[in-house]
N, C-alpha and C positions, 0 to 999 in steps of 0.2 A: 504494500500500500504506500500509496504516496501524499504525503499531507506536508503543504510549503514548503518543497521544494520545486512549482513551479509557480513561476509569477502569477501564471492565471488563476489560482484558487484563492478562495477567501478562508480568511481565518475558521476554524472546523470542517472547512471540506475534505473532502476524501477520494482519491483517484484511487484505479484498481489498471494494471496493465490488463491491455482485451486480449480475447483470444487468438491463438496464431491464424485460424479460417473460421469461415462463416459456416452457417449448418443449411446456407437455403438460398434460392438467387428469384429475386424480384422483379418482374417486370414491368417498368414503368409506363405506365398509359398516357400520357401525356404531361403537360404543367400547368399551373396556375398562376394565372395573370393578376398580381392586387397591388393596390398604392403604397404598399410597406417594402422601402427597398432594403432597410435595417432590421434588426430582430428586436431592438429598442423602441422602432418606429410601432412594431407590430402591436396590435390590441390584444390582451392574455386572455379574451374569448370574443367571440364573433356576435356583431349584433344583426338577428335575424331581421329585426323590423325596420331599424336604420340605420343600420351599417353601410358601407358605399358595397354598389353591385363590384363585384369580383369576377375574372373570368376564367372558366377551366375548359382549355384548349386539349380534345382529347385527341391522342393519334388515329389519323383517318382510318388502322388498318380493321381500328374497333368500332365502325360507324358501326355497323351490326348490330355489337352489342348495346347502343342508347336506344333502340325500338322500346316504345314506348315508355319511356322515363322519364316524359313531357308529361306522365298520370300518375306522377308523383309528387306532391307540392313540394314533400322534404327530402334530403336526399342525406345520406351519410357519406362524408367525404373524407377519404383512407391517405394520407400522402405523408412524406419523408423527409423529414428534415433537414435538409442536405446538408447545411452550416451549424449543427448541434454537434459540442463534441462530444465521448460517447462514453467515457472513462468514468465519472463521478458516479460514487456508490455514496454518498454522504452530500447534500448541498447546503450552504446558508441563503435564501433568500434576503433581501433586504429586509433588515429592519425586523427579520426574527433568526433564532437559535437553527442550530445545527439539523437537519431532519434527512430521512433515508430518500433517496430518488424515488422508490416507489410509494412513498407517502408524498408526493407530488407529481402537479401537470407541468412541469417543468420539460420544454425542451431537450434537456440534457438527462441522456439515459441508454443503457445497452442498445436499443435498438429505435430508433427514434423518429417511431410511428407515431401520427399524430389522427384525430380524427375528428370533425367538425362537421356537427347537424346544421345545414342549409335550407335556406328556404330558393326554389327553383323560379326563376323570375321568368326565363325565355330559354328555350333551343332554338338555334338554325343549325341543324347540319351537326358537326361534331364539335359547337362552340355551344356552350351553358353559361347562362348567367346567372349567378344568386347573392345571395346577401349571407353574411355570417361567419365566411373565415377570417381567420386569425395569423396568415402564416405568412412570408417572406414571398414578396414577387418570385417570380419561376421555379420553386418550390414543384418536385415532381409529384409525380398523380401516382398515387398506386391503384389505387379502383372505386368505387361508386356501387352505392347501396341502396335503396330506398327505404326511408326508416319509416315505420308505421307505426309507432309508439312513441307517447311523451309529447312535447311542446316542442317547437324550433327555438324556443325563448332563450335568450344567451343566457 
């Protein structure tokens, strides 16, 4: 474990070297287009009612698979944090004590999936528009859900 000896961690955090390989290979469906070109800039949950429209540009070779996901007002939206680094088993947030990565929605974590209930504002073709993410302009896509339970409410 690594604790302050890199510049990047805050007092209490806790780095863990990652493993030599990965167990699984992902493929990216497209990316997502939003006004947050920093992770600073970014909002820490997506507002569904007025949030700015977002856009997830999905690869043409899955047009197929959006048939019919225009008859879903919410969508569950699966993507990858590409600029999360991925070592921290311990973080401090600002302004509170030491806590484990999986006792938060923190970015930063072994494997740095993220997922964001949207609400589906328009398709044309293999472009969506909706309101409610939370994540870093070109942020890859891993895939698309339709959620059928709960509120979009951020």
């Amino acid at each position: 474990m690594t604790e302050q000896s890199d510049p990047s961690i805050r007092p209490g955090e806790t780095a863990v070297p990652l493993p030599d390989r990965t167990d699984a290979g992902v493929y990216f469906i497209g990316r997502i287009r939003t006004p947050w070109p920093t992770r600073g800039e970014c909002p820490r949950r997506g507002d569904t009612a007025n949030g700015p429209i977002c856009t997830i540009e999905v690869d043409e070779r899955w047009l197929d698979a959006l048939t019919g996901i225009e008859t879903h007002p919410r969508l569950q939206v699966l993507y990858w944090m590409h600029e999360a680094r991925r070592d921290l088993v311990r973080q401090t947030p600002r302004g509170s004590e030491p806590i484990g990565t999986f006792a938060l929605r923190s970015p930063v974590r072994p494997n740095p999936i993220a997922s964001s209930v949207v609400v589906l504002v328009e398709r044309s073709g293999v472009i969506l528009r909706v309101r409610g993410l939370d994540c870093l302009d070109g942020t890859p896509l891993i895939d698309l859900k339709p959620d059928r339970g709960g509120t979009a409410a951020a």
